[in-house]
N, C-alpha and C positions, 0 to 999 in steps of 0.2 A: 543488621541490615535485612529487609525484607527479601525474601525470595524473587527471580521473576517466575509470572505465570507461562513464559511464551520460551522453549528451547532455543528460538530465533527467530531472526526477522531475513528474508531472500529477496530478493530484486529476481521477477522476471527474465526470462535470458529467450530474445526473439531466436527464429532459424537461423540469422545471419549474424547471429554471438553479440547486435545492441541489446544494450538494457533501458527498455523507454524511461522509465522512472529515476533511473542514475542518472541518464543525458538530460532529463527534466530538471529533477534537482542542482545539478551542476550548474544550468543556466541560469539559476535564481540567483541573486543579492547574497551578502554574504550573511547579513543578517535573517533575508529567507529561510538560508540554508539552515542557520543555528534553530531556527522556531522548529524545519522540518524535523532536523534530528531529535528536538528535544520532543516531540510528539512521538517521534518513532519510538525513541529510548521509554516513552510513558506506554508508548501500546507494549511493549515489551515487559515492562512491568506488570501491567493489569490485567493483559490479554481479551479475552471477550468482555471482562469487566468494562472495560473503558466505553464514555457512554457522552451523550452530547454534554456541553458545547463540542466537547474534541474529538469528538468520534459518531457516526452514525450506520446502521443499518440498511442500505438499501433494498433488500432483496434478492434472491438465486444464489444466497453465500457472498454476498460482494455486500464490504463495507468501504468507508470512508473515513478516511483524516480530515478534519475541516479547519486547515486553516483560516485565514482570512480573505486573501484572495487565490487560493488554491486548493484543490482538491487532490486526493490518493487514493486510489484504491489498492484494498486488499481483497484477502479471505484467506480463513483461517485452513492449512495443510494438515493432513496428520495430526490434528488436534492441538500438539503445541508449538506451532510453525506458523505466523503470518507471512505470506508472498503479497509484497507491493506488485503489484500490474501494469498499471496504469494512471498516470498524473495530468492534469488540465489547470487552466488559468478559469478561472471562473467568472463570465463573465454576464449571464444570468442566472435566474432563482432556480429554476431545473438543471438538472443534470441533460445531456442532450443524449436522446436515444443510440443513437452510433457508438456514442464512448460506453454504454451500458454493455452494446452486446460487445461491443472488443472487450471488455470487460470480461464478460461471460464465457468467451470464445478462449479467453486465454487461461483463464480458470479449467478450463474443461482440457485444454492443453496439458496443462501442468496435471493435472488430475490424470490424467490418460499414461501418460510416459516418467514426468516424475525428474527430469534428468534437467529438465530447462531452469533449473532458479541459479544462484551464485548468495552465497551467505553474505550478508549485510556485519560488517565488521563494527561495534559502537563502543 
């Protein structure tokens, strides 16, 4: 069996102990949910390898999971650590500026302190 590239994958953890990307996940279909893990389980395999259809770069460190009608963001921590962020329904062809800088914002969060993720159990 292949190695992964990624020591882990963290959810996010806001001030007030949500995890937007859990609470996201969670709401999805059950079938949703299977697509999302099976993407996460893939970015954890391949780590910055993973490349469209299923994954994209956005810019400032923040990548994407591109479901179908859902979007995730990451960026990679410590080199071999993806932190999910942030998740949306996608519901036009851009990404919408607001969710880029919460994006950025939380990135730079995590970056700073270090202590806000909760490990992604797969």
């Amino acid at each position: 069996m292949e190695k992964d590239r990624l020591k882990g994958v963290y959810y996010f953890v806001d001030k007030d102990g949500t995890r937007p990307v859990k609470e996201f996940i969670d709401s999805l279909t059950q079938k949703e949910q299977a697509k999302v893990y099976a993407y996460i389980t893939e970015l954890k395999k391949q780590g910055n390898n993973l490349r469209r259809p299923m994954a994209d770069y956005l810019g400032d460190g923040i990548y994407e999971l591109r479901l179908k009608d859902n979007r995730i963001f990451y960026f990679f921590y410590l080199r071999e650590r993806a932190v999910l962020i942030h998740a949306i329904k996608k519901h036009v062809k851009r990404i919408p500026e607001n969710d880029l800088r919460l994006c950025i914002k939380r990135k730079l969060e995590t970056e700073a302190c270090g202590t806000n993720i909760e490990r992604l159990e797969l």
